[in-house]
C-alpha positions as CSV (number, residue, x, y, z in Angstrom):
1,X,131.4,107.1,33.2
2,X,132.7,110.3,34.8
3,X,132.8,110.3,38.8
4,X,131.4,113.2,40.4
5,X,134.0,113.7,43.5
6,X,132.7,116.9,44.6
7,X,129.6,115.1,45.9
8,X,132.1,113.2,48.5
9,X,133.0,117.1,49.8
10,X,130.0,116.6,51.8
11,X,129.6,114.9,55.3
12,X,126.5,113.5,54.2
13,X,127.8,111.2,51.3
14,X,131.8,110.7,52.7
15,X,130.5,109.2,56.0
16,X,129.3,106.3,54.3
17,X,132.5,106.1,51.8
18,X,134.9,105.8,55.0
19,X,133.2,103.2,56.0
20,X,134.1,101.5,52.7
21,X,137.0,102.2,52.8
22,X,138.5,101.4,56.4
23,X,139.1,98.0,55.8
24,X,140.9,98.6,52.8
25,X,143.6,100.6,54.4
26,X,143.1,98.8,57.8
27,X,143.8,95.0,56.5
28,X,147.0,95.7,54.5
29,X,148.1,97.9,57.2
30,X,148.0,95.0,60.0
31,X,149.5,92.4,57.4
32,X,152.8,95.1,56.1
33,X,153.4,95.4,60.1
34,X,153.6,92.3,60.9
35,X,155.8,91.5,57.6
36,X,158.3,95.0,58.2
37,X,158.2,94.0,62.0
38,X,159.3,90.4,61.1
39,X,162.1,91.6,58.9
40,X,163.2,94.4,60.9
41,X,163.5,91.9,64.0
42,X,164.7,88.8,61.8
43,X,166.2,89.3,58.3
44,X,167.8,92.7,58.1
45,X,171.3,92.0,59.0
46,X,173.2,93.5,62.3
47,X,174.7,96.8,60.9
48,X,178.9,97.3,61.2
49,X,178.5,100.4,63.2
50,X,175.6,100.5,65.4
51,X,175.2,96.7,65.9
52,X,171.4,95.9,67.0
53,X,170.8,99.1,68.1
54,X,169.8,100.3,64.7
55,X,166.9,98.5,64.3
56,X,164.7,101.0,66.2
57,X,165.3,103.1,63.3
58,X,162.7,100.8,61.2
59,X,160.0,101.9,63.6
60,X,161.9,105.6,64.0
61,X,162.4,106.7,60.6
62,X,158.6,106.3,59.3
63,X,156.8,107.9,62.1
64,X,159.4,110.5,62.4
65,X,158.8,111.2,58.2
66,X,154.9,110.6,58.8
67,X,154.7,113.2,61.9
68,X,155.6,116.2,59.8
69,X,153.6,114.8,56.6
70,X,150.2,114.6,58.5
71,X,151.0,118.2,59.8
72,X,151.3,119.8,56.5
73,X,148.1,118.0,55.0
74,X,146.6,118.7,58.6
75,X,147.3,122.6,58.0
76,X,146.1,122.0,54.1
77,X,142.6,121.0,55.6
78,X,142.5,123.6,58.3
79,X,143.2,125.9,55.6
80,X,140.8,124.6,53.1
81,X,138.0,124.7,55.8
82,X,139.1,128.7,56.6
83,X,139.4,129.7,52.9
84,X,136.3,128.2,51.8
85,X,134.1,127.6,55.2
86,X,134.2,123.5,54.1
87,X,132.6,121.3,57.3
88,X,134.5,118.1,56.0
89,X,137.8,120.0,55.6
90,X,137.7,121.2,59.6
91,X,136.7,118.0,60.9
92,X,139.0,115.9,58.7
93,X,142.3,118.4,60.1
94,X,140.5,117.6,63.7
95,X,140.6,113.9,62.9
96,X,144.5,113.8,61.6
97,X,145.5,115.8,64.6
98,X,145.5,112.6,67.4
99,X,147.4,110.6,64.8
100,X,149.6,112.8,63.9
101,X,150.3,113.5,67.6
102,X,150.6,109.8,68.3
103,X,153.3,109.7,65.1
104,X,155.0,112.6,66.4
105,X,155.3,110.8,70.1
106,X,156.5,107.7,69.3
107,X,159.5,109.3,67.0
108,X,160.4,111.6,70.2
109,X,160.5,107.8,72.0
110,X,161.8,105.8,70.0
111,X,164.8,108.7,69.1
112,X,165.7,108.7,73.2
113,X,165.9,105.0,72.9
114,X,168.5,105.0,70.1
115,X,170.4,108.3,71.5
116,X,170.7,106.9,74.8
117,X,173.6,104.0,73.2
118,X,174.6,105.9,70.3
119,X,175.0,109.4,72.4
120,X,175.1,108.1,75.9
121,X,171.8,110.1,76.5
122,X,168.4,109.8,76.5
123,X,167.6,113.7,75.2
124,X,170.3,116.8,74.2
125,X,168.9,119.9,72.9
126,X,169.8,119.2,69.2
127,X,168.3,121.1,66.7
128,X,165.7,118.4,64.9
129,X,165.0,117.1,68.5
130,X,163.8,120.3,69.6
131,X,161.6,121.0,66.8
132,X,160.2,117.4,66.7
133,X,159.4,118.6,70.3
134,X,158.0,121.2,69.1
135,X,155.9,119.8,66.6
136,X,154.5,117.7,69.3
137,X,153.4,120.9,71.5
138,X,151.7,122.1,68.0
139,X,149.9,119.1,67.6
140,X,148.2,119.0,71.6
141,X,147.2,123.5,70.6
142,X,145.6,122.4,68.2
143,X,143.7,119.7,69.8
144,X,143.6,121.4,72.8
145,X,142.8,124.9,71.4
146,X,139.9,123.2,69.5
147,X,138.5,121.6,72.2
148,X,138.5,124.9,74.5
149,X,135.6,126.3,72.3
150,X,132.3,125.3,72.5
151,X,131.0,126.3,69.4
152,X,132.3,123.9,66.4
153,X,132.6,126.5,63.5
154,X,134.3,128.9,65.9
155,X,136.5,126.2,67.3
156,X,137.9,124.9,63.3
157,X,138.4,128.8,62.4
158,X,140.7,129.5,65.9
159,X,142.8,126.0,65.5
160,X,143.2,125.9,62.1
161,X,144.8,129.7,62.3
162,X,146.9,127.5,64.7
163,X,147.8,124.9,62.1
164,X,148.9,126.7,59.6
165,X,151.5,129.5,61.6
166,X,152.3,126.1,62.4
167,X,153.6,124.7,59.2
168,X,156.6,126.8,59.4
169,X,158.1,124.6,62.1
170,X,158.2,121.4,59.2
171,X,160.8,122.7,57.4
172,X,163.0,123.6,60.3
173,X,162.8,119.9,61.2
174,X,163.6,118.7,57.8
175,X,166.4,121.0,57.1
176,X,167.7,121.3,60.3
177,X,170.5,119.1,60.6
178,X,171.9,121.1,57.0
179,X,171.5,124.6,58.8
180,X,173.0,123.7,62.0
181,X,176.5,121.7,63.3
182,X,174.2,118.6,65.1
183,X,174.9,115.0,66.3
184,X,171.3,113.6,64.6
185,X,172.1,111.7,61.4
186,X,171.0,113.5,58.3
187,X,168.2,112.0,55.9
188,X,167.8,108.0,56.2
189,X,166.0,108.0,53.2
190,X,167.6,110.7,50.1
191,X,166.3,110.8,46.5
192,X,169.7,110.8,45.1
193,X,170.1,107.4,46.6
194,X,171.4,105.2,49.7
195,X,174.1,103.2,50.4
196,X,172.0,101.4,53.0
197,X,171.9,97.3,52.3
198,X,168.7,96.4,50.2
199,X,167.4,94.1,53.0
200,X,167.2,97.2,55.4
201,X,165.8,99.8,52.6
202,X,162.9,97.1,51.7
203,X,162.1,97.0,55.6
204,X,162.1,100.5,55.8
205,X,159.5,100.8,52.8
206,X,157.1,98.2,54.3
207,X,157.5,99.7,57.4
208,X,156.5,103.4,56.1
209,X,153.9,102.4,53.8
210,X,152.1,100.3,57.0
211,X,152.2,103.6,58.8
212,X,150.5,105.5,56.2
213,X,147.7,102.6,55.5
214,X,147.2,102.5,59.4
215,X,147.5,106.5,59.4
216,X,144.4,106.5,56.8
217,X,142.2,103.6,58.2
218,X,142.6,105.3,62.1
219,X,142.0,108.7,60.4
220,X,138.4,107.7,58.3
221,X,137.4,105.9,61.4
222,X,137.8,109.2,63.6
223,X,136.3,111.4,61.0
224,X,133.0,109.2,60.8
225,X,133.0,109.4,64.5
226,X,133.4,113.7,64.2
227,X,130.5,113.7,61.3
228,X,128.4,111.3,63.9
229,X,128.9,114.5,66.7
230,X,128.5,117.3,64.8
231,X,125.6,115.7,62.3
232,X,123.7,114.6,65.2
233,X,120.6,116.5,64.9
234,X,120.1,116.1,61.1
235,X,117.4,113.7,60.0
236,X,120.2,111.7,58.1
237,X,122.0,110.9,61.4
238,X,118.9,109.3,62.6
239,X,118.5,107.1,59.8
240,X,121.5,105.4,60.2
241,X,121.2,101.9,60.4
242,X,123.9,102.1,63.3
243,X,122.2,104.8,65.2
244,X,119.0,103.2,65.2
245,X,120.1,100.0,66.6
């Protein structure tokens, strides 16, 4: 039996599949941290160079890889919702944006804490820090800029223009440490393959796939919580059994 997915294109019918589906990304998300964070902590071995200091990369490398992901499928639905004036498209980009953010925040943190004994400083103005920073600074526009505007449909149209001039900036991050001379690392993870020790690369996997199941369940949640605002005087709102109660 065939599966009509264009129906789910609709506030109306994806609110309630969300809410399905949050504990399904939410569960296996809170059990892969606690397993990466375990092994990251306890079973991936010291490494020869940078001692116990490298072990910040486990929380570094997948919210650094994350943060520029959630941008370009951020600018996919901004640009969905201004192509072909989508409601679920604008308010699912407005929903990835805080995460995203929060992704985007904790790499900037997390990279000072391992520069600081691998540099001897907290911050230098290398070329992937800078854009990272600057990703950041997209990532409060578009929040910001959307929440400057009073009228919704106005609001998507202005930030998702945002978004998408945006994009540009991902690449620069990615390839920046090939296009300039800089002291960041290049790529931890390459598809050509790693010499990094199996214990570490298994880590590192559990680590970035609890990111993006914690990414989707914090994202779904938000979005029913968008479609709940802007939905709010439809008749289907009101029949909610959560709004009634």
């Amino acid at each position: 039996m065939a599966i009509n997915w264009f129906k789910y294109s609709s506030p109306t019918t994806f609110y309630g599949l969300a809410g399905k589906m949050i504990p399904w990304f939410a569960i296996p998300a809170a059990i892969l941290f606690a397993i990466g964070l375990y092994m990251g902590f306890f079973v991936a071995p010291v490494d020869a160079q940078q001692g116990e200091f490298y072990r910040i990369m486990f929380i570094h490398v997948p919210t650094s890889i994350l943060s520029m992901f959630f941008y370009l499928i951020m600018a996919g639905y901004a640009a969905l919702g201004l192509i072909f004036n989508t409601r679920l498209s604008a308010m699912m980009a407005s929903a990835i944006a805080p995460t995203g953010a929060l992704f985007t925040l904790i790499s900037l943190l997390t990279g000072a804490l391992w520069g600081k004994p691998m540099w001897g400083a907290w911050w230098i103005w290398d070329a992937r820090m800078t854009s990272q920073l600057i990703l950041l600074f997209l990532y409060f526009g578009f929040i910001a800029l959307h929440a400057s505007i009073d009228e919704p449909r106005r609001a998507d149209r202005a930030a998702a223009l945002l978004a998408i001039v945006g994009s540009v900036n991902v690449p620069i991050i990615y390839f920046s440490v090939k296009w300039w001379n800089t002291l960041h690392q290049g790529s931890t993870i390459k598809f050509s393959g790693t010499s990094m020790q199996i214990t570490m690369q298994h880590t590192l996997l559990t680590m970035t796939i609890a990111c993006w199941l914690y990414a989707i369940a914090v994202v779904l949640a938000r979005v029913r919580s968008i479609i709940l605002e802007r939905e709010r005087k439809t008749d289907w709102i009101s029949e909610l059994p959560e709004v009634r109660s």
